[in-house]
C-alpha positions in Angstrom: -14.8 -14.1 0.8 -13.4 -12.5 -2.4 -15.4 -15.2 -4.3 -18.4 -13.6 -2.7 -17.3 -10.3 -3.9 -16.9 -10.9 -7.2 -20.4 -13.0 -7.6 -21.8 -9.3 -5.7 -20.0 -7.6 -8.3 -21.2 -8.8 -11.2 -24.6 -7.7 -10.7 -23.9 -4.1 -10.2 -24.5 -1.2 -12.6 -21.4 0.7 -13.6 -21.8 3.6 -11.3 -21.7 0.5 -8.4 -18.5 -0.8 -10.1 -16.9 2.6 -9.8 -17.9 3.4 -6.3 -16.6 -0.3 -4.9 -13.5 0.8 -6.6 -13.1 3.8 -4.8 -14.2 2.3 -1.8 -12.6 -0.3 -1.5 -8.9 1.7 -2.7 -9.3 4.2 0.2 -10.3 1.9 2.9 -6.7 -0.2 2.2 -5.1 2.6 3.4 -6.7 3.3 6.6 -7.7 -0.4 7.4 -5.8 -2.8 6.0 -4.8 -5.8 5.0 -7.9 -6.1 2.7 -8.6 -7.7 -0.8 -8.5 -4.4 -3.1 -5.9 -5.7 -5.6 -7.8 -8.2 -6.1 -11.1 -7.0 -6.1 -9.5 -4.1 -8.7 -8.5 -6.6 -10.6 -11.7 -8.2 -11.3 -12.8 -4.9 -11.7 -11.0 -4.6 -14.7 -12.6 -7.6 -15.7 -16.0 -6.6 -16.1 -14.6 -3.3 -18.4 -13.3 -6.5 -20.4 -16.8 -7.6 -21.0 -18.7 -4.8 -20.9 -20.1 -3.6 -17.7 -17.7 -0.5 -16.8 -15.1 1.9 -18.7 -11.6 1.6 -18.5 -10.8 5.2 -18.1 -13.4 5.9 -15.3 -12.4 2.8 -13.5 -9.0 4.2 -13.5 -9.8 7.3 -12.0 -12.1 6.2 -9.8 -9.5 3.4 -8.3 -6.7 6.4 -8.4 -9.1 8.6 -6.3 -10.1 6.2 -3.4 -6.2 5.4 -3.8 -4.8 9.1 -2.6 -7.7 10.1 -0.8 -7.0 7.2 1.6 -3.5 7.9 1.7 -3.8 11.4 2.5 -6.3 10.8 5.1 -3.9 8.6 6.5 -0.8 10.9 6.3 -3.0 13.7 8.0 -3.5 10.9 10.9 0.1 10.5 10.8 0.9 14.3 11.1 -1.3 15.6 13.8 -1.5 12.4 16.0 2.7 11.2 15.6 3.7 8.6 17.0 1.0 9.1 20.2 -1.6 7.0 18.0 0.5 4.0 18.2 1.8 3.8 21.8 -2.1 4.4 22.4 -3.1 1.5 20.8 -5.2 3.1 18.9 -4.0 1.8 15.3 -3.4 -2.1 15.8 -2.4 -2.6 12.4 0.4 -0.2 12.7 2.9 -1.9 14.9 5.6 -0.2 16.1 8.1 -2.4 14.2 6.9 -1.4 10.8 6.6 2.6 11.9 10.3 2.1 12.5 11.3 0.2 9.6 9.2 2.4 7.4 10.9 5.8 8.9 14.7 4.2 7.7 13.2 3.6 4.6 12.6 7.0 4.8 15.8 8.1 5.8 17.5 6.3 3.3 15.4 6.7 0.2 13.1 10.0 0.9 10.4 10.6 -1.2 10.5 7.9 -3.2 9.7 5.4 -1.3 6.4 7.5 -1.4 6.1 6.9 -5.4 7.0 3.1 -5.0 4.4 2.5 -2.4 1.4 1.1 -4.0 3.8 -1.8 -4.7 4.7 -2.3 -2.0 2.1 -4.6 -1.0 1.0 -4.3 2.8 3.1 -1.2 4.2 0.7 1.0 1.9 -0.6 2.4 5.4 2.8 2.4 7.3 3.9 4.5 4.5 1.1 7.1 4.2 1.3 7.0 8.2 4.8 8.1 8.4 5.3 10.1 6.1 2.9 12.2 7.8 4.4 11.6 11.2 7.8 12.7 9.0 5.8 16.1 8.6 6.9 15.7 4.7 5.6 18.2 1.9 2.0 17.4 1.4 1.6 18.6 -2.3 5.1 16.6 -3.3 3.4 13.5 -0.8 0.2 14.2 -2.7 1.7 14.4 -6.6 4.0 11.4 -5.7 1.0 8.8 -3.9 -1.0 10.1 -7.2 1.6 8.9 -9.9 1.9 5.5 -7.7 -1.7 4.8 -7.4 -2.4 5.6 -11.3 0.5 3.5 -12.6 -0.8 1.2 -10.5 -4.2 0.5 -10.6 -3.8 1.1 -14.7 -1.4 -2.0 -14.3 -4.1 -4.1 -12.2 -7.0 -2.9 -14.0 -5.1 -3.6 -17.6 -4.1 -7.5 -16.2 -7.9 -8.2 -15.5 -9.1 -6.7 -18.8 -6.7 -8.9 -20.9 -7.2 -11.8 -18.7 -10.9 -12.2 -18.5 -12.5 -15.2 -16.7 -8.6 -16.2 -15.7 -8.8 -13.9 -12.5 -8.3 -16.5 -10.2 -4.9 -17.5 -10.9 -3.9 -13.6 -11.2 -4.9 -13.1 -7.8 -3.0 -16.0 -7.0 0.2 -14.3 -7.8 -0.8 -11.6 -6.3 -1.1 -12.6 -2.9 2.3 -14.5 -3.7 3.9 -11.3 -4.6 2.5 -9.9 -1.4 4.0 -13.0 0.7 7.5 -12.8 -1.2 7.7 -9.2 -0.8 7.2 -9.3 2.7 10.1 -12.0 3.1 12.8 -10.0 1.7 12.0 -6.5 3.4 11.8 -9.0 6.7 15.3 -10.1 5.6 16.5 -6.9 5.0 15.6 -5.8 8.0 16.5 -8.4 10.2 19.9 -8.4 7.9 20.5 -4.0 8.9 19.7 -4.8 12.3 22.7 -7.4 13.1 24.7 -5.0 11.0 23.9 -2.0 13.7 24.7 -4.5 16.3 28.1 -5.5 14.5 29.1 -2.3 14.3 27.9 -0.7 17.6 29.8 -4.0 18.9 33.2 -2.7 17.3 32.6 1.1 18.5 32.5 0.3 21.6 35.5 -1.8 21.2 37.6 0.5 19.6 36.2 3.2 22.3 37.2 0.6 25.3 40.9 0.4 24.0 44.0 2.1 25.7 
């Protein structure tokens, strides 16, 4: 399918280039998982050869980037936790809200300027932190430095590595896989902690 994408986006003119972009960096966050680092990538590139400017490309990725974030954080802060016992938002289990909101507790805002590398809890994390009822202008300013150094990084990759998209992408999605991995192991590694130490409370509470 992304093959089919990139063949599609080759023909465009640059104002089609730039509005895929945007497009496709704000519909990630309210619908994911879908292709956008690597379509971004390949985005970058055509600016190698030609067909679109770096700096608009940037902007334009940056801006489908935090509109779709705030849209989603908006969801998050009006709706709450409703939308998901609803079922309304199948790609927001209730197991990543909750693992999210720690991540939250532990690291506040920042996992808000970290999260466009965090590949596939971009939407958890706009979500909830909406649902936290955070700041929106520090939510805003912080998803905005993310999303720039971000797609500047993508967008740079596929410039320099022309035709050799394919094997970028590769990574990519191997980044994505290993990332998941270890926040599944962390996870799963804090929860038999909580038990561990629930365990001994109630022990020490059960004592004479």
């Amino acid at each position: 399918m992304v093959e089919q994408w990139v063949m599609y986006l080759q023909q465009l003119p640059p104002e089609g280039v730039l509005l895929v972009a945007f497009v496709v960096t704000f519909v990630e966050n309210l619908f994911p998982p879908s292709p956008s680092d690597t379509l971004l990538l390949f985005c970058g590139v055509l600016v190698g050869i030609g067909v679109v400017e770096f700096v608009p490309l940037v902007l334009s990725a940056t801006l489908g980037s935090v509109a779709g974030f705030s849209a989603m954080f908006w969801v998050g802060y009006v709706f709450g936790v409703r939308v998901i016992d609803a079922g309304r938002l199948r790609f927001l289990p209730l197991e990543a809200v909750q693992k999210v909101e720690r991540w939250f507790q532990r690291y506040g805002y920042w996992v808000i300027f970290v999260n466009r590398f965090l590949s596939g809890t971009r939407a958890v994390i706009s979500f909830v932190a909406g649902m936290s009822k955070l700041t929106f202008l520090w939510t805003l300013l912080l998803c905005t430095i993310s999303a720039l150094v971000w797609n500047t990084l993508l967008i740079t990759v596929g410039w320099s590595v022309g035709q050799g998209w394919r094997e970028i992408a590769h990574w990519l999605q191997l980044y994505g896989t290993a990332l998941a991995v270890i926040l599944l192991g962390l996870g799963a590694g804090w929860f038999v902690w909580w038990i561990l130490r629930a365990q001994r409370a109630r022990q020490h509470t059960s004592e004479p």
